[in-house]
N, C-alpha and C positions, 0 to 999 in steps of 0.2 A: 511796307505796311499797307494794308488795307480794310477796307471799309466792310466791316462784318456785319449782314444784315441779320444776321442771327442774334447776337449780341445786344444790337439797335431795339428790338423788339421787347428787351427785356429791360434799358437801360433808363431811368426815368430824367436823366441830365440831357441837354443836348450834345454833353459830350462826356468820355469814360478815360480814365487812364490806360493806356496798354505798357509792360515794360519787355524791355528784350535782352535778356541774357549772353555773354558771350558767347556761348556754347551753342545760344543757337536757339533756346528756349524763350519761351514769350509767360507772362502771366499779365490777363486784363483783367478790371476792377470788377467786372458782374462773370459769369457762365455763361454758356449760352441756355441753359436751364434756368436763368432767373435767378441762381446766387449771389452773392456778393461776395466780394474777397476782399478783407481787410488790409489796408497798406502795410501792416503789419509782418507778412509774410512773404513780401518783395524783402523788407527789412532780416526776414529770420533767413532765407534765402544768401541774403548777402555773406551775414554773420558764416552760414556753414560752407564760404569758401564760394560761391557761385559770381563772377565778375558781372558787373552792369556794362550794358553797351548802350544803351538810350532810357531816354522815358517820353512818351508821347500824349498828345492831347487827342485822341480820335474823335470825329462827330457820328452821332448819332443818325446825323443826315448825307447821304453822299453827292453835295449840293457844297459842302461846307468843307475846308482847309483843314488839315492837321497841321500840327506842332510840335515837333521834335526835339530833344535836347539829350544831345550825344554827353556820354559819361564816360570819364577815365576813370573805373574806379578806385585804383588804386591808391586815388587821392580827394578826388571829388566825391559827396555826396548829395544826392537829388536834392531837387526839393520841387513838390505837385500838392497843388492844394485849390479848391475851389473854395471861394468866399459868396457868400449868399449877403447883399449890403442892401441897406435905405438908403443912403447917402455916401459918397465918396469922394473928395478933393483930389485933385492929380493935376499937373502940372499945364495939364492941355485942357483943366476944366474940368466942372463937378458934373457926376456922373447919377442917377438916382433910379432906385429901386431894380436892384439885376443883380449878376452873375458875374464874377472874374475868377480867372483860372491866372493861376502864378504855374511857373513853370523853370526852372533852373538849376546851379550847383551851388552848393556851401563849400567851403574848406579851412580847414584849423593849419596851418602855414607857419611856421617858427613862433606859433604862441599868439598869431595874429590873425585873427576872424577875415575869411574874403567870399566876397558873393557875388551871382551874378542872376538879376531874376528875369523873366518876362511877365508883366499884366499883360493879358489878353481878354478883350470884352468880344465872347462868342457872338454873339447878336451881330456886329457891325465888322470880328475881324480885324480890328486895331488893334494893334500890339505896342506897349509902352515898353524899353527895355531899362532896368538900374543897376548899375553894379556900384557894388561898393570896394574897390581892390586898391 
């Protein structure tokens, strides 16, 4: 993966989803035209048979880390989300007024909910990880 400064230019986050397809296909959150692509259709994608092989945090700055999170999907399903917060408790200490990017897998397992996330605070590049399994 890399740092698309095409993309960068249209992306108003400091950082955009990119995801990668087994097959070898990518789909990112914006165009390089300034669109936006709803997560929505990484999801419609899946449904018609297309396998996941990652889902990534790319920055907008090529200064800044990405963040990966490889998928089986055969079982796993992602999970990416950015949180826009005032306030936030965490176990390393309250965090206030920013950006966190969650990044990881879900899976339904014999009738039993199992997770595994990353918080990542862009700005500083800390990464908290929790799983629940």
């Amino acid at each position: 993966m890399e740092y698309n400064p095409e993309i960068t230019k249209v992306c108003p986050y400091p950082y955009y989803w990119l995801v990668k397809f087994k097959d070898g296909g990518e789909l990112a959150q914006y165009t390089e035209t300034g669109g936006e692509v709803l997560y929505q259709e990484v999801l419609n994608r899946l449904q018609a048979g297309r396998g996941l092989s990652s889902v990534s945090w790319m920055p907008t700055h090529g200064d800044k880390p990405f963040y990966t999170q490889h998928i089986d999907s055969s079982w796993q399903r992602p999970i990416v989300l950015r949180r826009h917060f005032d306030t936030v408790h965490t176990r390393s200490g309250t965090v206030s007024k920013g950006l966190l990017l969650l990044l990881g897998w879900q899976a339904t397992i014999a009738g039993r909910n199992y997770k595994s996330i990353l918080f990542i605070d862009p700005e500083t590049g800390s990464v908290e990880a929790q799983s629940d399994l």
